[in-house]
N, C-alpha and C positions, 0 to 999 in steps of 0.2 A: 504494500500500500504506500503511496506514494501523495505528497500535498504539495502544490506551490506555497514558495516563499515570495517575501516582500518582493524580488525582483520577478515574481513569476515565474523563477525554472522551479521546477517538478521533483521533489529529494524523498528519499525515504525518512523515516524516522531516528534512523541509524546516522543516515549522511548528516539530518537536520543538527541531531545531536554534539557530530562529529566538529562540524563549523562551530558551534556555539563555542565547544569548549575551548578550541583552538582560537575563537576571535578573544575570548577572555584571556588565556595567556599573555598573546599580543598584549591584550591591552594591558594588561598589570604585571609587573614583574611577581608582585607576592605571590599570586595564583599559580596552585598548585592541584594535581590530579595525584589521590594517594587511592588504592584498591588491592583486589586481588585479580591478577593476571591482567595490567593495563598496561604492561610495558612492554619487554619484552614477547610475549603472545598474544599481543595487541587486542586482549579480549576476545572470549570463544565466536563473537559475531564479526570480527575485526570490526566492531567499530572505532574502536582509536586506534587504529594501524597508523603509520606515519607520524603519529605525535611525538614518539621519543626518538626521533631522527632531527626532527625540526628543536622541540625543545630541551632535549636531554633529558638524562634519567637524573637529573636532578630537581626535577621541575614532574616528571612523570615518572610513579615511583610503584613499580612493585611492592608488595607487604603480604607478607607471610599471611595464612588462615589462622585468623587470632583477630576475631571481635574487639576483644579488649583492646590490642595491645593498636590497632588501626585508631579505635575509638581517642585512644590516651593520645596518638600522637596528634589528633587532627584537632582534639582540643589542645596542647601546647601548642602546636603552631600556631592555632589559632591566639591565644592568647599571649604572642609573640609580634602580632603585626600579620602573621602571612596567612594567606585566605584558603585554606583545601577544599 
């Protein structure tokens, strides 16, 4: 399934997804993508394929399976300045 965007081309939900988060990086340096399997296997649907090429894995970060331990870092960063 597929929707136009402001410009009128026709993206999946996946592609839509995929621009949003990549126009956020651009735009803020804080902004950061932390999950399971988002960087390196670019996600089981590749929807963030090419992000850790563009913005490194420092900015797009693998994280182990551990609720918590994702949970714990996304609130410190958060409450460091940087936006996950």
């Amino acid at each position: 399934m597929s929707m136009p965007d402001a410009q009128g081309r026709e993206l999946t939900f996946g592609e839509a997804i995929r621009e949003a988060l990549a126009e956020e990086l651009r735009r803020d340096p804080r902004v950061f993508i932390l999950g399971e399997d988002v960087a390196e296997a670019g996600t089981p649907f590749k929807v963030l394929s090419g992000l850790v090429e563009e913005f490194g894995t420092e900015r797009v970060i693998d994280a182990p399976i551990s609720e918590a331990g994702i949970t714990g870092l996304a609130v410190g960063a958060a409450m460091t300045g940087r936006r996950p």
